[in-house]
N, C-alpha and C positions, 0 to 999 in steps of 0.2 A: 593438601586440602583441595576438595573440588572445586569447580570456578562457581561463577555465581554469576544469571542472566539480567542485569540490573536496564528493566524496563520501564519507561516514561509514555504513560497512557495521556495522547493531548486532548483537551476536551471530553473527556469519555461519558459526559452526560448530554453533551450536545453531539457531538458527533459520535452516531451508536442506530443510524435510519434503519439499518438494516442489519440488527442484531449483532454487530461484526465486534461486539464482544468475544465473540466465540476464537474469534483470533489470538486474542489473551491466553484462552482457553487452553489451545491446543500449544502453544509455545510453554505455558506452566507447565502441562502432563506432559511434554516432549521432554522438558530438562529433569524432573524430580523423575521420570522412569530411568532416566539416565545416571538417576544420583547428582546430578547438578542441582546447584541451587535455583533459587528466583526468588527477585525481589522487583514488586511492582508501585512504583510511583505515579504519582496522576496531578497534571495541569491544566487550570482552567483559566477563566478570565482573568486576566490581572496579573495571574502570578509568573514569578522569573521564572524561570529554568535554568540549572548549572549545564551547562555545557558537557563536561566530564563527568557527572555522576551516573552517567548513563550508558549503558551500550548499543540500545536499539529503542529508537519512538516508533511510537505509534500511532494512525490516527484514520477514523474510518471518515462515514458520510452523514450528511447531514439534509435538515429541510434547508430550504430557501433562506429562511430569516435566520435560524441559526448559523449559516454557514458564512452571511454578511457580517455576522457579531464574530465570530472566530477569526475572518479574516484580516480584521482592521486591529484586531488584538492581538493577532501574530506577528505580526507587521510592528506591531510598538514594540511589545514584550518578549516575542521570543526567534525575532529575524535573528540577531546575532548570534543568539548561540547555537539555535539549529546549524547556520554555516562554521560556526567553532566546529560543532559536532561530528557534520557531512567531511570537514577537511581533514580531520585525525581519523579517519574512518569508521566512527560509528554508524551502524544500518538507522536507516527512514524507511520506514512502511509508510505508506498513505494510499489509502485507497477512495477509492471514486470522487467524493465532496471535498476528500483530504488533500487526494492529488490535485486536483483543480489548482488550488494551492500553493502547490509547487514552483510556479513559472511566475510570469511577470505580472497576470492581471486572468479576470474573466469578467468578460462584459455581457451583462443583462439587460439589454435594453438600453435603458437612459442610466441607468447605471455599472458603474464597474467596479469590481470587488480587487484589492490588490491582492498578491502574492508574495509570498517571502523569497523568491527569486534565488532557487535553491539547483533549478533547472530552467534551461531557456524551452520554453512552449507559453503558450497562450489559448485560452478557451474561450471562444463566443459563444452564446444564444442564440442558433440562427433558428428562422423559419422552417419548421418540418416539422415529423412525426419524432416523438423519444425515440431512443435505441435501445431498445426492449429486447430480452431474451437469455439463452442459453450460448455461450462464446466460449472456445478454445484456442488456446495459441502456443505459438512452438515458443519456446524460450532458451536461454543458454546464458546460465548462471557460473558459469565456469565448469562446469563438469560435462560438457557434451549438451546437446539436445536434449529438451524436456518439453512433454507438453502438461501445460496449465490451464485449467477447467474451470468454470464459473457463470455468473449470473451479470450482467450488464444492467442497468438502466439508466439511461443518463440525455437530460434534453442538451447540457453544452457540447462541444464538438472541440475535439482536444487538439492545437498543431505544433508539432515538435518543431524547433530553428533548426536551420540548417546545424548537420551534425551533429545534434543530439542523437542518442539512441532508444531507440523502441525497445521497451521489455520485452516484446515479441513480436512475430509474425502472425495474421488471422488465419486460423484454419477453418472454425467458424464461428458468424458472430458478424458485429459493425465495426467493436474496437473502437479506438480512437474517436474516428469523425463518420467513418462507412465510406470511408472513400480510397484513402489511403492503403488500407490493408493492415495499419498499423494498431499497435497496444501496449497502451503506458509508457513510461520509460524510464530508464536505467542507466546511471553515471554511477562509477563509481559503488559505493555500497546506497546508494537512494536510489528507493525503488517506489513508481508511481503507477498504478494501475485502475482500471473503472470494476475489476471481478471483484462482484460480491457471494455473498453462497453459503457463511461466511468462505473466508478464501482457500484459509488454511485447513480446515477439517478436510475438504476437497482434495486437498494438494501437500498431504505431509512432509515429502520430499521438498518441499518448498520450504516450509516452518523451519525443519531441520536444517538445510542450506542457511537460512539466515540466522540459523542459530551460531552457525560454525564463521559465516560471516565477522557477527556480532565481538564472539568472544576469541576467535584466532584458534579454534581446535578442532579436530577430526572427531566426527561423531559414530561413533560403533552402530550398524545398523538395528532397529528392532521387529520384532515380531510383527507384523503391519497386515495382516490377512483382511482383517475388517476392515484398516483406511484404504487398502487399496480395490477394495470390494466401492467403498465411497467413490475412489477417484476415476474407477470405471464406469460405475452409475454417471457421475457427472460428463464422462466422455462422451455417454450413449446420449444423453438428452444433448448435448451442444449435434449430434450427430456425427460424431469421429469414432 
């Protein structure tokens, strides 16, 4: 029997700024072209999460006020089993408002939003321009160097603790904080990053990777003309 990609969408009606539904998207057509299965689950306020019923969450960005009402709810409702999940190694996406998330807090101002402390960083609000634009970064997911292509915007400013790891390196873009050089980060099978676009459509070889992540198998490659026609497009706008 084929395996079966059992996915848990966190908030998908608040966190969704930047259409990164499309992420879904491409992980469903990446496993059913493959003959794998997929089953997609969805949490919102309030509700548990099992730990184990899952292989890979997921969770994009969000507004301002939405992303206060998710944080204080993740923190009640689903800190514990996200870290059940992260330690038997099922994959975390979170992307841009998602990753914020990740670490120990982000502070806006007079207020600060906690994190389910899933990775050591911390995001501030400082004074400046957003980090707007087209960004590329080298990455190394286990298979060698890869570069991953996308869309930034983000007014917080991400700082990894000592010894955490960066999802990548900028090749260009702001990344992280625009200072640094850095982008996202990555422990383990959790992976945080600010690329929107959505990510995946961009970056199939990425979707793929965490699909084989997710469920522990080698994935045969496919016919990919048009997504790699995508992820060149996406190259030439970041300028690589």
């Amino acid at each position: 029997m084929a395996a079966t990609l059992r996915v848990c969408s966190l908030y998908p009606e608040l966190m969704n700024i930047y259409a990164d539904r499309g992420n879904i998207a491409v992980l469903r057509a990446r496993c059913r072209w493959r003959g794998l299965g997929f089953e997609l689950a969805g949490a919102s306020l309030g509700d548990d999460v099992d730990h184990g019923a899952h292989d890979l969450f997921y969770m994009g960005g969000g507004q301002d006020r939405d992303q206060a009402l998710v944080a204080r709810d993740m923190v009640e409702t689903k800190r514990d089993a996200l870290h059940a999940a992260a330690a038997r190694g099922a994959v975390v996406l979170a992307v841009c408002g998602g990753y914020q998330l990740l670490g120990s807090s982000y502070v806006m101002g007079d207020e600060t939003l906690p994190g389910v402390g899933l990775v050591d960083l911390r995001t501030v609000r400082e004074p400046g321009p957003r980090l707007i634009g087209n960004c590329a970064i080298e990455a190394d997911l286990g298979e060698g160097k890869r570069v991953i292509a996308g869309f930034e915007n983000h007014g917080g400013r991400t700082y990894l603790g000592d010894g955490e790891r960066p999802l990548g390196r900028v090749l260009r873009g702001h990344g992280n904080n625009g200072r640094d050089r850095y982008e996202g980060v990555h422990r383990g099978n959790v992976i945080g990053t600010y690329l929107h676009g959505p990510l995946l459509p961009k970056n199939v070889w990425l979707a793929d990777r965490l699909i084989e992540l997710a469920l522990g198998v080698e994935l045969e490659p496919l016919d990919d003309a048009m997504e790699e026609a995508a992820h060149m497009s996406a190259l030439r706008a970041a300028g690589v």
